[in-house]
C-alpha positions as CSV (number, residue, x, y, z in Angstrom):
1,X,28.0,25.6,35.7
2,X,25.7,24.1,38.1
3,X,26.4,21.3,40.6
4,X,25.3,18.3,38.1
5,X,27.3,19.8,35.3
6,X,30.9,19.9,37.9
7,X,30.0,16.0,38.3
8,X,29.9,15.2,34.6
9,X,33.7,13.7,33.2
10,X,34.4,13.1,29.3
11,X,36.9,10.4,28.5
12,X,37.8,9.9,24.8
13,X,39.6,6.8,24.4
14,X,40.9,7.3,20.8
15,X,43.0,5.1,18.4
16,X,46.0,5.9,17.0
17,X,46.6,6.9,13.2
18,X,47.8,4.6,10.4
19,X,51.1,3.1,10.9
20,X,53.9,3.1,8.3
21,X,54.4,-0.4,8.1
22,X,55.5,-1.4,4.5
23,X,56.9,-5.0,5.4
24,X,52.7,-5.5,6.6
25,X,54.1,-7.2,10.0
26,X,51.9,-7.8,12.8
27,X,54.0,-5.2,15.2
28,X,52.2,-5.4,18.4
29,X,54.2,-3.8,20.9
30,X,57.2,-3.7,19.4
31,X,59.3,-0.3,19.1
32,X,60.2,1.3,16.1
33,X,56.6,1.8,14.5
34,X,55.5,5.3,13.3
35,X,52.6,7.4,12.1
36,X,52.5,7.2,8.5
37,X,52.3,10.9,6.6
38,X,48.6,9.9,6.5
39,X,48.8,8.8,10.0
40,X,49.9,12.0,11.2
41,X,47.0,14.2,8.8
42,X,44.7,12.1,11.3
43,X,46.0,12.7,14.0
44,X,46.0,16.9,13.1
45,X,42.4,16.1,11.8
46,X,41.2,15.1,15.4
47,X,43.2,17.9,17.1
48,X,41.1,20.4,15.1
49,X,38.4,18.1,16.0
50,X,38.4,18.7,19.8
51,X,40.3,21.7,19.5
52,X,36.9,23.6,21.0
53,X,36.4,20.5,23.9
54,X,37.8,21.6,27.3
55,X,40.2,18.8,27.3
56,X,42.4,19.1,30.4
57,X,44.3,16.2,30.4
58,X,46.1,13.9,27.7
59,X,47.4,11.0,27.9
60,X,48.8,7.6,25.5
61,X,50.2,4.4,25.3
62,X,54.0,4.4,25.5
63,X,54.4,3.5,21.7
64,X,55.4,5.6,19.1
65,X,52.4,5.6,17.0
66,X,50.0,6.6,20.3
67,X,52.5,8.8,21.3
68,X,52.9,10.8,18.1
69,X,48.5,10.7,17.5
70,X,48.0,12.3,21.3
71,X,50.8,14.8,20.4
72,X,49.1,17.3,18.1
73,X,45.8,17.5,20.4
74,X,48.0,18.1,23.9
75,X,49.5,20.7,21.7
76,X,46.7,22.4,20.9
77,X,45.4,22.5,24.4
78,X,48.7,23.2,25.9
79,X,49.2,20.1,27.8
80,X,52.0,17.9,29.1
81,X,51.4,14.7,27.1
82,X,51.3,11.9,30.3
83,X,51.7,8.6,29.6
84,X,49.9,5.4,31.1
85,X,51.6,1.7,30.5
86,X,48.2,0.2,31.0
87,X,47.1,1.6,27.7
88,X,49.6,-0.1,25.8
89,X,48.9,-3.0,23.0
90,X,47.9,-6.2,23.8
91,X,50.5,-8.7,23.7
92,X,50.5,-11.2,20.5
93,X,52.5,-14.3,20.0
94,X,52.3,-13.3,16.6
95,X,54.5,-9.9,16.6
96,X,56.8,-9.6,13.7
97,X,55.1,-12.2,11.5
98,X,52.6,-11.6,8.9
99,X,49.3,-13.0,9.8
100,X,46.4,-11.2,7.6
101,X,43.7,-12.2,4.9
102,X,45.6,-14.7,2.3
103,X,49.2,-15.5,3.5
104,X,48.4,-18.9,4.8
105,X,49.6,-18.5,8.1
106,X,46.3,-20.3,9.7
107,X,47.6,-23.8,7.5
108,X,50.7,-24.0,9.5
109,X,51.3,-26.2,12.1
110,X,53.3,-23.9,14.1
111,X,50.8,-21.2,14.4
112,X,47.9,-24.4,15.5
113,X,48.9,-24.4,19.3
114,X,48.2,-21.1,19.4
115,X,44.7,-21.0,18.3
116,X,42.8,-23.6,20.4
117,X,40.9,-21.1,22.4
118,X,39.4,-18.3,21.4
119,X,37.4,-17.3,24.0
120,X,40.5,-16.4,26.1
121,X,42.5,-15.8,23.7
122,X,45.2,-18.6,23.5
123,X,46.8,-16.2,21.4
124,X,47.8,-13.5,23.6
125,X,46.5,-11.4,26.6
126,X,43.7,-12.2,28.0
127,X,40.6,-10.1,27.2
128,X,40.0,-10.1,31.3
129,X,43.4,-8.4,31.6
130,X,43.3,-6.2,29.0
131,X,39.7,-5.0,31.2
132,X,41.5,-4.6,34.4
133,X,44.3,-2.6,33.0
134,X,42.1,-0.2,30.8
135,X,39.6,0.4,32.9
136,X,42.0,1.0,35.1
137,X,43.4,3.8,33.1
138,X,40.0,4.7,32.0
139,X,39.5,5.6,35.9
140,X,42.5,7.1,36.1
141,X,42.2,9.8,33.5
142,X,38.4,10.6,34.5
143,X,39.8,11.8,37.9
144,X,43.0,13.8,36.7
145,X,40.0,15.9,34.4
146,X,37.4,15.8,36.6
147,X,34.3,18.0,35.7
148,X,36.1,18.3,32.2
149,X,37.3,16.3,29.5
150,X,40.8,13.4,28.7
151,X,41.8,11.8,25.8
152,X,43.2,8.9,26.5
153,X,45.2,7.4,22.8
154,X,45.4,3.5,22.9
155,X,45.1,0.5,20.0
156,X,41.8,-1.2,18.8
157,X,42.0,-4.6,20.8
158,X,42.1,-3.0,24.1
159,X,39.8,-0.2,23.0
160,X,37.2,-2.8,22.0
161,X,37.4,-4.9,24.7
162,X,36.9,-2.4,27.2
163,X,34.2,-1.1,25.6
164,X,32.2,-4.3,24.8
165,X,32.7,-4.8,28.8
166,X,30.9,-1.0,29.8
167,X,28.7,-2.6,27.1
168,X,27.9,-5.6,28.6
169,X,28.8,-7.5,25.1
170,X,31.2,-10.9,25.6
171,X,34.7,-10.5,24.8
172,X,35.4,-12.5,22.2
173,X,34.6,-11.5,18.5
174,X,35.3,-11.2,15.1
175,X,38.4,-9.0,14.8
176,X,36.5,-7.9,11.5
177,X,33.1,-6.2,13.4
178,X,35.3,-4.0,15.7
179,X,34.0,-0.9,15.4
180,X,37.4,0.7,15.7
181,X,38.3,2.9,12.7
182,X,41.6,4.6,12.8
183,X,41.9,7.5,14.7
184,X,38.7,7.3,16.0
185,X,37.2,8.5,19.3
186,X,35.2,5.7,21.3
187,X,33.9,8.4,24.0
188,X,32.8,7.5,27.8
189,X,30.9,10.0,30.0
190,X,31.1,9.8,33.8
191,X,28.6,11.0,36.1
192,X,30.3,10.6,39.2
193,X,32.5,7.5,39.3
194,X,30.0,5.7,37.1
195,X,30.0,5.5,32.8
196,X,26.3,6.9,32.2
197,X,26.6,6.4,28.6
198,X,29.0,5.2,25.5
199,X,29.3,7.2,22.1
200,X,31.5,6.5,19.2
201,X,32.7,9.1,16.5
202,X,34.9,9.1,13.3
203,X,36.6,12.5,13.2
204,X,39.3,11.6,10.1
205,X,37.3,9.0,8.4
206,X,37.4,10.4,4.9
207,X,40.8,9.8,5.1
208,X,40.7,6.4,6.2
209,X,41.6,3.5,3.5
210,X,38.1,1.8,2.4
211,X,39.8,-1.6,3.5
212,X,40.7,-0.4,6.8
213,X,36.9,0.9,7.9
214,X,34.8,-0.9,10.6
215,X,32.8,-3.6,8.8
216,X,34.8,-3.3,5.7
217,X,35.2,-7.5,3.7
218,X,39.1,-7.8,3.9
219,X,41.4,-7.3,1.3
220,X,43.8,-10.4,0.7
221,X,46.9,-8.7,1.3
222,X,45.5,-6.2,3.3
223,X,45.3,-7.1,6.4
224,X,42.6,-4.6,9.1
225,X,45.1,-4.0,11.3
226,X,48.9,-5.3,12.0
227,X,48.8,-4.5,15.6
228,X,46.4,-1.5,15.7
């Protein structure tokens, strides 16, 4: 391995698998949220995936459904599975309701204080904060596997929103042009300290519901994601 090659870092900052979530509730960061059976044949699908990488470190959100997606590929390398608060969910004032495509939850009054700016959102966490935290824990996991590679499992808000930021994109968007797909691997490489470049991969997307892939028109009663 020559000098350059030692100062080279891979970070996979992966989203968990589908969620068994049969009341279709917005779950957030609430506790008590699995993999699905599917969700976990995702979760193997991306271990076999990167079972060949020289992943050195693994680490996830303290939810179940991260938890149980970074389990399989720690496994597989032998790891410790770490976890990292700061790769957690971002917070919604919507948890526990339903709020997707056709349930009428925009009409109601309630809901209207909560959606009068976008561009922060008014709605939950900051995109700002959800930047500091990740990249935070982005930096973090690039120097416990330095010269090698992490996998870092978190949920497609904070995924995206880091990445539009190393992209130089604004923050705010249209939840429905995430390109996010379940159990996929959005993949930084560090040269040095400093992201050189940005790649994005979709190891189990055959087994990803149509309604559920990036770009995809939503499905009234099928929401994208109910907390992702």
């Amino acid at each position: 391995m020559s000098p350059a090659d030692k100062d080279i870092t891979v970070v996979h900052l992966m989203r968990h698998g589908e969620v068994h979530n049969p009341e279709g509730v917005l779950y957030g960061r609430r506790p008590g949220y699995h993999l699905s059976e599917l969700g976990r044949q995702m979760a193997d699908r991306v271990a076999e995936h990167l079972e060949k990488r020289d992943i050195t470190h693994v680490v996830a959100s303290p939810l179940e459904r991260a938890q149980e997606t970074a389990t399989p590929i720690a496994k597989t390398h032998g790891i410790d599975l770490a976890t990292d608060e700061r790769l957690i969910e971002a917070a919604n004032v919507f948890e526990g309701k339903t709020f997707g495509v056709g349930d009428g939850a925009l009409r109601k009054p309630d809901n209207w204080k909560h959606l009068t700016n976008p561009f922060r959102p008014s709605w939950g966490e900051p995109y700002i904060e959800q930047v500091v935290r990740m990249m935070g824990a982005l930096d973090a996991a690039r120097d416990a596997a330095r010269g090698h590679e992490a996998v870092c499992v978190s949920h497609q808000l904070p995924i995206w929103i880091v990445r539009s930021f190393v992209e130089r994109r604004r923050l705010w968007h249209d939840p429905r042009k995430r390109q996010c797909t379940l159990a996929s691997l959005t993949t930084f490489t560090y040269q040095g300290d400093k992201i050189v470049s940005v790649g994005y991969t979709e190891p189990a997307r055959d087994l990803v519901p149509a309604h559920l892939l990036a770009g995809a028109k939503p499905v009234k009663g099928k929401s994208k994601a109910f907390g992702a």
